[in-house]
Steps between C-alpha positions, in 0.01 A plus 500: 500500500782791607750366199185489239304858604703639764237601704583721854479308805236641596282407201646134588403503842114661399557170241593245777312674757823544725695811651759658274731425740434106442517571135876684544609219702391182283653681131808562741529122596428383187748729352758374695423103474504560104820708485643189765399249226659695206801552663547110591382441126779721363749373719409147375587640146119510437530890403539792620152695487414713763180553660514827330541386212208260479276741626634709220228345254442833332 
């Protein structure tokens, strides 16, 4: 949902029916799990995209 129409956390949380603050903390986590798995993929000579640049779909 954020990488397709980057909607503000606070039309996520209306969306989910959380707080904001949920919102912020979940994208945050899952930020960091992905960019953890990318990292161990490109150090496995899997490649070497970043989180960046797959969100980069533009």
């Amino acid at each position: 949902m954020v990488a397709w129409d980057q909607p503000s956390n606070v039309e996520i949380s209306a969306a989910l029916g959380v707080p904001a603050a949920t919102v912020r903390t979940r994208l945050h986590r899952a930020r960091r799990r992905l960019q953890t798995h990318l990292d161990e993929s490109a150090a496995a000579g899997l490649g070497e995209a970043s989180l960046e640049e797959l969100l980069r779909h533009e």
